[in-house]
C-alpha positions as protocol buffer text, in pm:
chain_id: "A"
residue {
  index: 1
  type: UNK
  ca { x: 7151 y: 11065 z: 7010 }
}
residue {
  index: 2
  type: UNK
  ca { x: 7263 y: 11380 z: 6864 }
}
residue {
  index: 3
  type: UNK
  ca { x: 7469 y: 11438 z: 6519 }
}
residue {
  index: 4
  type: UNK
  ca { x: 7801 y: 11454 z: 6692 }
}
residue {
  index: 5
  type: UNK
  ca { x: 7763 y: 11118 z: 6885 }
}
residue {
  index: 6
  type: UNK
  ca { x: 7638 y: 10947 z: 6597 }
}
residue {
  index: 7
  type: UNK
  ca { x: 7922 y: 11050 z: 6441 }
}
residue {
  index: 8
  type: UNK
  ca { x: 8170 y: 10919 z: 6738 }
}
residue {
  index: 9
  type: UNK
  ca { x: 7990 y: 10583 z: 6741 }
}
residue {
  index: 10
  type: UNK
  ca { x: 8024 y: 10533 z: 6406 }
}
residue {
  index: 11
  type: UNK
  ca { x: 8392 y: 10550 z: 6421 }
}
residue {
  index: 12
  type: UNK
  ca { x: 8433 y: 10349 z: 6732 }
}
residue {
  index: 13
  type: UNK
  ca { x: 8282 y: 10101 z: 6513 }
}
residue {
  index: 14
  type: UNK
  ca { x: 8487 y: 10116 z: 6224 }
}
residue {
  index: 15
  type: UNK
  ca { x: 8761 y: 10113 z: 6429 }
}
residue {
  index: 16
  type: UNK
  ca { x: 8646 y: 9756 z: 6606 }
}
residue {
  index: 17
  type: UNK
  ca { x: 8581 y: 9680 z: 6276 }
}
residue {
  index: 18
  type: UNK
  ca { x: 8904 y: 9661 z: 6166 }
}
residue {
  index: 19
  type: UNK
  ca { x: 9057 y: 9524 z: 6448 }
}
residue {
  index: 20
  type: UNK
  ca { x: 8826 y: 9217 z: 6439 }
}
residue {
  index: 21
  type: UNK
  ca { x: 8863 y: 9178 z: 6056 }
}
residue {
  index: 22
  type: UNK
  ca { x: 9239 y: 9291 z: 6012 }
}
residue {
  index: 23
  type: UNK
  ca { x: 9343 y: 9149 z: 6327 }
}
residue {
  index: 24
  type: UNK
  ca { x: 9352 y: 8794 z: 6167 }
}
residue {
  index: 25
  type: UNK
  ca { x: 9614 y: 8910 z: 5877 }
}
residue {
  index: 26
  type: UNK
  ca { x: 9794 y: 9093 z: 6116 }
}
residue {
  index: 27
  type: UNK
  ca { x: 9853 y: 8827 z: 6332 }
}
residue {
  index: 28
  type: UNK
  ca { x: 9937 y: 8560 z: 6024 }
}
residue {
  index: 29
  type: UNK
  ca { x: 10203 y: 8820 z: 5958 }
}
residue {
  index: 30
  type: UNK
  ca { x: 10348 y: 8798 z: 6307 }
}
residue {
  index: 31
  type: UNK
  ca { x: 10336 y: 8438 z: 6327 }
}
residue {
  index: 32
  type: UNK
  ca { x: 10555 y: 8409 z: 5949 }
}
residue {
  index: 33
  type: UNK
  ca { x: 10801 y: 8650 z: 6102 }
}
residue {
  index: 34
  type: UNK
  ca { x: 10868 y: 8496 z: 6436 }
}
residue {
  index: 35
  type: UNK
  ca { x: 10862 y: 8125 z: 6306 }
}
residue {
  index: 36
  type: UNK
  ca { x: 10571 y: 8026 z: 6522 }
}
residue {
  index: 37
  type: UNK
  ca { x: 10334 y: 7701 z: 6413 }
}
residue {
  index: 38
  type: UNK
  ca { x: 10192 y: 7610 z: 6174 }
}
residue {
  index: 39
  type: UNK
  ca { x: 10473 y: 7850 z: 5984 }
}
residue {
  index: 40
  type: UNK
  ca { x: 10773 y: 7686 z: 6076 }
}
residue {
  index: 41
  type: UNK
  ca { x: 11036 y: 7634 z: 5823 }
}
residue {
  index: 42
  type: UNK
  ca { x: 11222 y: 7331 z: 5741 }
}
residue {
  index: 43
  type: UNK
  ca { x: 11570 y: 7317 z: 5802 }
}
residue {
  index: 44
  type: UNK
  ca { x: 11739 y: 7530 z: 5541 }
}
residue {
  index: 45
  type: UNK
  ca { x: 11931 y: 7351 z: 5267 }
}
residue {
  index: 46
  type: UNK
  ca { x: 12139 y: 7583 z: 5016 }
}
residue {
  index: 47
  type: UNK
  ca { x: 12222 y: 7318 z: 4768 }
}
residue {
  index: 48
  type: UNK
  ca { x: 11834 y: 7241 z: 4725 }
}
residue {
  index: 49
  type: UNK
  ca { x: 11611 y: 7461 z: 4864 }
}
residue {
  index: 50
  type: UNK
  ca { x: 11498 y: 7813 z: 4747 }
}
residue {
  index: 51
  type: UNK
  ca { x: 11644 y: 8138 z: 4824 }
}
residue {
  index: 52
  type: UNK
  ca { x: 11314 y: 8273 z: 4867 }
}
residue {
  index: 53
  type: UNK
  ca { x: 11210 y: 8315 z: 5214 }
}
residue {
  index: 54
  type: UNK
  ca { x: 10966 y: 8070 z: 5341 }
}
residue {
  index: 55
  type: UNK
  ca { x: 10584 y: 8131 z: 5353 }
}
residue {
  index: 56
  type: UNK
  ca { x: 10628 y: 8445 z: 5111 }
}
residue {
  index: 57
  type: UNK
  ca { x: 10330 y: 8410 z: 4924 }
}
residue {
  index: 58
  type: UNK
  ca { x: 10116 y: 8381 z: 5261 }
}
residue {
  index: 59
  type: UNK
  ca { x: 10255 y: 8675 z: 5440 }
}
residue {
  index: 60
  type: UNK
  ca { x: 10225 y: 8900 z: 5115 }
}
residue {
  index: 61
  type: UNK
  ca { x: 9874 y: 8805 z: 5091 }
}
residue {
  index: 62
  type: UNK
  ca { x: 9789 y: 8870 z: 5435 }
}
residue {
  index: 63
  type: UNK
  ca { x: 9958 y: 9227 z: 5387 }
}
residue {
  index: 64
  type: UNK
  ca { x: 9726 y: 9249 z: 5114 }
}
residue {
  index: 65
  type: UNK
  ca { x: 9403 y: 9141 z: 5298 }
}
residue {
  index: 66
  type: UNK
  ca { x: 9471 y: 9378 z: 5583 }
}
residue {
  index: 67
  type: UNK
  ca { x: 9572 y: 9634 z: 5370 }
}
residue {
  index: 68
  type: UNK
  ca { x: 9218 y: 9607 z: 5197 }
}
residue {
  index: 69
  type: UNK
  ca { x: 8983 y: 9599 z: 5501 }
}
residue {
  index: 70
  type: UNK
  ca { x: 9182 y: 9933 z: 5558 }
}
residue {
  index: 71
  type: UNK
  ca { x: 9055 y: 10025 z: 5253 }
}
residue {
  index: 72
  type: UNK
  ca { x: 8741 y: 9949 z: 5297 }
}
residue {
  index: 73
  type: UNK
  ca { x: 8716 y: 10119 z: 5643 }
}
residue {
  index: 74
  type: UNK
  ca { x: 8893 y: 10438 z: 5514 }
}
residue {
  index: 75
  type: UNK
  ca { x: 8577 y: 10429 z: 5264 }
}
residue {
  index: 76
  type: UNK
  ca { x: 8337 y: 10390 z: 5602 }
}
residue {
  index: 77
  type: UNK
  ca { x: 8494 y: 10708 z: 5746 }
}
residue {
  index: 78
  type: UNK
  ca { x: 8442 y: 10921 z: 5457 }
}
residue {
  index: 79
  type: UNK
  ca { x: 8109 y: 10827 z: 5421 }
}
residue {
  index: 80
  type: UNK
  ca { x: 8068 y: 10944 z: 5809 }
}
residue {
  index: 81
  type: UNK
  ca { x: 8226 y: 11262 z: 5806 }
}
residue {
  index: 82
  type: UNK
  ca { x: 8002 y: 11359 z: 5448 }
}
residue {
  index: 83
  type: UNK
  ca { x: 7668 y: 11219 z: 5685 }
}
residue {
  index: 84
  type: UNK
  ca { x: 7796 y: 11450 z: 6000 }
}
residue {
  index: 85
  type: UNK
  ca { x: 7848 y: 11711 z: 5786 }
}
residue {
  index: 86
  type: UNK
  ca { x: 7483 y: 11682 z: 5575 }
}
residue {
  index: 87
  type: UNK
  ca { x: 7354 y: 11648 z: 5950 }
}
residue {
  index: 88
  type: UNK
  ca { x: 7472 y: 11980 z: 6079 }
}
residue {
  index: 89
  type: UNK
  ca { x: 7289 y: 12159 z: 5786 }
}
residue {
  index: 90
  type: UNK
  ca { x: 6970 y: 11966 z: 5839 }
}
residue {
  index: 91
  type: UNK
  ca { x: 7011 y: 12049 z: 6221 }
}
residue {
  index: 92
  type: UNK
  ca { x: 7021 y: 12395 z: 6087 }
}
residue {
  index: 93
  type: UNK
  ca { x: 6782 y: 12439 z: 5896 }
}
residue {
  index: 94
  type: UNK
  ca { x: 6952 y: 12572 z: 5605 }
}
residue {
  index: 95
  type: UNK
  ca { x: 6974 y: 12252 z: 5407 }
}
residue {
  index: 96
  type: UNK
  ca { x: 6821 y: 12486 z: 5028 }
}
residue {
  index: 97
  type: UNK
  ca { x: 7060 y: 12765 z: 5130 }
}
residue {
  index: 98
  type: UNK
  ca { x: 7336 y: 12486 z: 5129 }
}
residue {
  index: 99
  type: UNK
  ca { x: 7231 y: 12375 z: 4794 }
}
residue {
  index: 100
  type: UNK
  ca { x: 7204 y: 12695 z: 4660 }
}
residue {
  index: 101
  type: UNK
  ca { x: 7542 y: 12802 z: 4754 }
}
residue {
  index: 102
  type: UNK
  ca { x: 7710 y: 12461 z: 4661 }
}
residue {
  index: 103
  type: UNK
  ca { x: 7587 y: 12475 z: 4274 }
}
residue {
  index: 104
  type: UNK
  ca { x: 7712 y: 12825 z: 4283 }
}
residue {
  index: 105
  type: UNK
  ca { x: 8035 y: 12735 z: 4373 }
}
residue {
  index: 106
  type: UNK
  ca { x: 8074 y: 12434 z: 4207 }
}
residue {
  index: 107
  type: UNK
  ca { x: 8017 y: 12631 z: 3869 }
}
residue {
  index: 108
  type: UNK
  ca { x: 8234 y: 12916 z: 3993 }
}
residue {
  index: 109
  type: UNK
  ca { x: 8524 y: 12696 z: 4105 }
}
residue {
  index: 110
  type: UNK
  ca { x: 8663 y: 12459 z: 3890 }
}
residue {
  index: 111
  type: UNK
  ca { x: 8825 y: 12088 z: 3958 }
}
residue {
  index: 112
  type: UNK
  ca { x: 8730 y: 12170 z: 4403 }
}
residue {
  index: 113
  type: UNK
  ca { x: 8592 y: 11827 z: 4524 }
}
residue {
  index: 114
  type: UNK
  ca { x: 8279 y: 11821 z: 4753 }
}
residue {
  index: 115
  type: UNK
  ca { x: 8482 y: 11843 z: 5057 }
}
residue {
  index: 116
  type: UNK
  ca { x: 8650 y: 12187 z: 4919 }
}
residue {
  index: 117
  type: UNK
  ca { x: 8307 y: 12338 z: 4911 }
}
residue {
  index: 118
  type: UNK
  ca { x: 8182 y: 12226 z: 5252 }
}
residue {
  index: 119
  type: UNK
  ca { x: 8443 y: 12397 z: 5366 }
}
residue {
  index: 120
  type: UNK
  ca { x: 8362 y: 12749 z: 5142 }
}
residue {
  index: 121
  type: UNK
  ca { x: 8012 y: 12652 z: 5280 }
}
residue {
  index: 122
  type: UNK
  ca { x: 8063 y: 12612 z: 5647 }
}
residue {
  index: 123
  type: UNK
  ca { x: 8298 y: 12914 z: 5659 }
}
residue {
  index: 124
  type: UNK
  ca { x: 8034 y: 13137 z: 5504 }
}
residue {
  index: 125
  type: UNK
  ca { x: 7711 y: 13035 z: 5726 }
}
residue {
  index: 126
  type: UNK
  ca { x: 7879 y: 13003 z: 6062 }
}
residue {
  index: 127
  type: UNK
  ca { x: 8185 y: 13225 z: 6010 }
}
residue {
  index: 128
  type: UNK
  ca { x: 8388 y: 12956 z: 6072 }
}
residue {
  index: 129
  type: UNK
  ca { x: 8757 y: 13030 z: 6098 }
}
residue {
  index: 130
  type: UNK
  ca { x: 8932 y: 12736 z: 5960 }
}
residue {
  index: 131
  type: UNK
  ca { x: 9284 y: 12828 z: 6103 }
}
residue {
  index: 132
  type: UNK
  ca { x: 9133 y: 12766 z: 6423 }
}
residue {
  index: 133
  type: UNK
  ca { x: 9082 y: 12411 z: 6354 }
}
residue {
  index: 134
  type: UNK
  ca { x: 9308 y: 12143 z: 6563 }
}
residue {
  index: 135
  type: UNK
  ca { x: 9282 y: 11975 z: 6203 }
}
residue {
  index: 136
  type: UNK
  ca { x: 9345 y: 12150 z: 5907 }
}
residue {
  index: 137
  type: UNK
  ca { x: 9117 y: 12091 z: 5619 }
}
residue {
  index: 138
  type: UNK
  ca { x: 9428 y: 11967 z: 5399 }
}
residue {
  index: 139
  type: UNK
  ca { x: 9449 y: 11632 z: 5681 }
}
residue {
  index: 140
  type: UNK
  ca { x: 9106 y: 11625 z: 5627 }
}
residue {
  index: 141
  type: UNK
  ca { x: 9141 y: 11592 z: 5229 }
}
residue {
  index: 142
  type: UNK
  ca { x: 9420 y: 11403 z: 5216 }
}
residue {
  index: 143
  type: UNK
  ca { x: 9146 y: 11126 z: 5346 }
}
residue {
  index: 144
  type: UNK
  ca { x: 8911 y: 11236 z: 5047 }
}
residue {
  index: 145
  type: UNK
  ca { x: 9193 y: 11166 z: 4791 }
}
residue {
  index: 146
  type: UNK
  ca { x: 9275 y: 10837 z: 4904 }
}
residue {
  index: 147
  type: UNK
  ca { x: 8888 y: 10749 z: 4915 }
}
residue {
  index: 148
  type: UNK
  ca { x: 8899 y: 10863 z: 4573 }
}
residue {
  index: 149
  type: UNK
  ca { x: 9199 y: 10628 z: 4481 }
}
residue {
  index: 150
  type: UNK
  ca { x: 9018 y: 10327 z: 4632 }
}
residue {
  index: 151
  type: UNK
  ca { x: 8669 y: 10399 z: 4481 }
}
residue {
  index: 152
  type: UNK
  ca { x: 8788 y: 10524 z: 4125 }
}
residue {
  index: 153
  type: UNK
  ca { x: 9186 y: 10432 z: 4074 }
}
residue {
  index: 154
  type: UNK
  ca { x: 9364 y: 10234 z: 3866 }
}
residue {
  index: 155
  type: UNK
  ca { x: 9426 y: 9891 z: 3974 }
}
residue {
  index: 156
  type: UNK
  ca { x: 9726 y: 9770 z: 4016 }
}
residue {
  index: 157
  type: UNK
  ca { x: 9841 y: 9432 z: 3837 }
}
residue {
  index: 158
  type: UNK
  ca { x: 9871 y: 9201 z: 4110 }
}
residue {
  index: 159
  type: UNK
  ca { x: 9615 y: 9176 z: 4386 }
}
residue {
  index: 160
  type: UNK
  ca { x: 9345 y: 9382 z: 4485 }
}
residue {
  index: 161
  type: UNK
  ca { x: 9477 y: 9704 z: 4577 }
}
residue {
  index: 162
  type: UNK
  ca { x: 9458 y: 10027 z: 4394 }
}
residue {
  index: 163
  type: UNK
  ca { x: 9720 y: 10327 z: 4217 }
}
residue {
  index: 164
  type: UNK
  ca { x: 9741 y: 10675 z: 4425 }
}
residue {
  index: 165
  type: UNK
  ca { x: 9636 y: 10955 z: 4178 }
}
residue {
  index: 166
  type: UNK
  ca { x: 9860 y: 11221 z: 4043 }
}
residue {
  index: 167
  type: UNK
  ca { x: 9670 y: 11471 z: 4267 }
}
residue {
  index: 168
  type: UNK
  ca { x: 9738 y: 11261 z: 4539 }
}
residue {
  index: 169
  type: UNK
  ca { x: 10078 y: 11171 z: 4512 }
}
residue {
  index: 170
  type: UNK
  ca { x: 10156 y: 11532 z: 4381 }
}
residue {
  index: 171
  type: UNK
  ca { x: 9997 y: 11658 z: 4722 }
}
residue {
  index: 172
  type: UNK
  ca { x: 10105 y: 11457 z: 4973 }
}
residue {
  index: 173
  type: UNK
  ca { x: 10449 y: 11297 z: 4835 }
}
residue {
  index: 174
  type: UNK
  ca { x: 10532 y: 11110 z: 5196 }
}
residue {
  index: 175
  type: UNK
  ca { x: 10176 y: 11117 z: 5299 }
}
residue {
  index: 176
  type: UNK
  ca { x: 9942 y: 10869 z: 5546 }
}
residue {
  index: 177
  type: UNK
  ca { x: 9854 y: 10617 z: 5288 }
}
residue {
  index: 178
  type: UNK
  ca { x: 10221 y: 10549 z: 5126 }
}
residue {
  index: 179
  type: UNK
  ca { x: 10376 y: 10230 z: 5212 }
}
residue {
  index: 180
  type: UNK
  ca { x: 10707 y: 10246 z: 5424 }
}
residue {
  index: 181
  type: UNK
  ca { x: 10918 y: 10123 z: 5137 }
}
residue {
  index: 182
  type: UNK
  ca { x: 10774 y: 10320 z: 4848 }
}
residue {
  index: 183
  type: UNK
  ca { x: 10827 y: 10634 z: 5096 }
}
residue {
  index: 184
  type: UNK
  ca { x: 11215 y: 10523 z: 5199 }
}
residue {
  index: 185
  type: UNK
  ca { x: 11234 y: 10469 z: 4774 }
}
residue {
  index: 186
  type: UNK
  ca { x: 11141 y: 10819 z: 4716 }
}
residue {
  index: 187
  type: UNK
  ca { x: 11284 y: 10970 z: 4970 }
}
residue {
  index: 188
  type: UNK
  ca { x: 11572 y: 10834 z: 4777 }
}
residue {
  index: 189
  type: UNK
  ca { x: 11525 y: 11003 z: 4471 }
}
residue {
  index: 190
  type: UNK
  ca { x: 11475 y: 10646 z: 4291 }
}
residue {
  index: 191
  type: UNK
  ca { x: 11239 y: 10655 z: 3984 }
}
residue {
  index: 192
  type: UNK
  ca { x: 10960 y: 10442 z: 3971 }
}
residue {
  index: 193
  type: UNK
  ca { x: 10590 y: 10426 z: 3913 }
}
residue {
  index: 194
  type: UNK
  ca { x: 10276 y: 10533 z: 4069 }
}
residue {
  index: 195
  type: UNK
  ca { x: 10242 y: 10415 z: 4436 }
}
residue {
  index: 196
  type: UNK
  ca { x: 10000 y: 10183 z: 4552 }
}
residue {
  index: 197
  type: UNK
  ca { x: 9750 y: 10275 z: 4795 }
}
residue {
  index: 198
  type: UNK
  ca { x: 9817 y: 10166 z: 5171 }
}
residue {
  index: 199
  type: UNK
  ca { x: 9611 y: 10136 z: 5451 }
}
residue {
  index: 200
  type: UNK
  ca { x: 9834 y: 10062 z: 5784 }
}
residue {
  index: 201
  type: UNK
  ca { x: 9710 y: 10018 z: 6131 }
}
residue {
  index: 202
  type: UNK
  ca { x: 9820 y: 10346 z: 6197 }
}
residue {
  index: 203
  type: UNK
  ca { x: 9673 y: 10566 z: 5922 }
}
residue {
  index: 204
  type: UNK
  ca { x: 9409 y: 10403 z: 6000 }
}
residue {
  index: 205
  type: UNK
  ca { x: 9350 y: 10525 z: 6344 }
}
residue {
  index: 206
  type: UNK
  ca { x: 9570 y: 10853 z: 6243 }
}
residue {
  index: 207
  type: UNK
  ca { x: 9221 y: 10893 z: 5983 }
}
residue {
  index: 208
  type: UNK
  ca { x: 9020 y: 10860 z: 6257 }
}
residue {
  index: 209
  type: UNK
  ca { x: 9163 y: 11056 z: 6480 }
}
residue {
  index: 210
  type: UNK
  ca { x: 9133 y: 11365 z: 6244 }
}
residue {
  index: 211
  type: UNK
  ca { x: 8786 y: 11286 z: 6134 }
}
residue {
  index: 212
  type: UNK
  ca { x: 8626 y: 11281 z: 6505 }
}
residue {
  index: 213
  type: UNK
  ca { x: 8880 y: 11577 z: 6660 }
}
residue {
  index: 214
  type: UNK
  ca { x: 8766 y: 11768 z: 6312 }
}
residue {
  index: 215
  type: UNK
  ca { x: 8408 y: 11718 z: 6371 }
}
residue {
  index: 216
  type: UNK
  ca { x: 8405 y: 11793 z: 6729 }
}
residue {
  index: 217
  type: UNK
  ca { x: 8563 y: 12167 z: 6608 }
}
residue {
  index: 218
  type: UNK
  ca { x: 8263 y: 12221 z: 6368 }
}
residue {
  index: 219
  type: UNK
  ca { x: 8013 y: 12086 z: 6644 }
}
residue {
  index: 220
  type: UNK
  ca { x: 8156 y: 12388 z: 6857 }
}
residue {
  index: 221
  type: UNK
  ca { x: 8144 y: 12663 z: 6613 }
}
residue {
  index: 222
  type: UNK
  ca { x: 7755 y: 12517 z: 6485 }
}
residue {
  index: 223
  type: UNK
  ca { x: 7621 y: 12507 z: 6807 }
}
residue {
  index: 224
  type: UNK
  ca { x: 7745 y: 12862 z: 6901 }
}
């Protein structure tokens, strides 16, 4: 099995992954929302009961579950594209050249993340052009950030999830990983504080969609 399919299996686990994991708080979600058993309210009293809608501290919770094996995934896929990547140098042969030219630029360019010089480093040895890409590099690190936010960010104060970065949020304002509501809030011009990290079903896939179609451009300009 060669570096690209390695790659492509990887994700097509990750992606069962999730659905195996996830699929159980997704599905506790639907069940609140449509009434079905065993979350079926009580009639509805208004001189008694609470205004609160009923099962609100389950369905939250399975949001938050889901939204962390998303995390956790999103961490998987990083760690995949960084091993396909490592894997087309070693396939070439020019692993010390890498090296080399990595410590160079990471003293000559300041605050660039390890993804940033891959890309310096890919474009120089195979004369990559990056506008050619079905995936720009930017899609690409907007999947390092949030990595970033889930490894290293600031908790937030209920639950288990994690802050979005300044960088992050400064980058990509309505990006992949921002929760519906916190998007429709800014969108809004509302004030309010850092947003939370957020892993849906669909950024999910979205991530690796962009990973694997990325990949398969640099397997066709390292092969060449």
């Amino acid at each position: 099995m060669d570096t690209l399919e390695i790659l492509v299996d990887r994700l097509s686990a990750v992606e069962r992954l999730y659905e195996s994991a996830a699929g159980v708080f997704i599905e506790r979600k639907r069940k609140i929302d449509a009434r079905e058993k065993p979350y079926q309210p009580p009639p509805f009293n208004p001189d008694t009961d609470d205004p609160e809608p009923p099962f609100l501290e389950e369905w939250i919770e399975a949001n938050e579950f889901e939204n962390i094996i998303g995390q956790a995934c999103i961490s998987i896929i990083h760690s995949c594209l960084k091993d396909y990547l490592d894997g087309v140098l070693e396939r070439s042969r020019i692993t010390v050249q890498a090296e080399r030219f990595l410590s160079q630029r990471r003293n000559s360019v300041k605050d660039e993340g390890w993804f940033g010089r891959y890309v310096a480093l890919f474009a120089d040895a195979y004369r990559i052009n990056w506008a050619e890409s079905p995936v720009s590099a930017q899609a690409i690190e907007e999947i390092n950030l949030v990595r970033n936010d889930i490894q290293h960010g600031r908790p937030t104060p209920l639950g288990l999830s994690r802050y979005q970065s300044e960088q992050h949020e400064r980058r990509f304002p309505f990006g992949l990983f921002t929760d519906d509501f916190e998007a429709r809030l800014r969108n809004e011009d509302h004030v309010y504080s850092y947003a939370q990290v957020y892993v849906s079903p669909d950024a999910l896939k979205e991530s690796i969609r962009r990973v694997k179609s990325f990949c398969e451009f640099v397997e066709s300009r390292t092969r060449q």
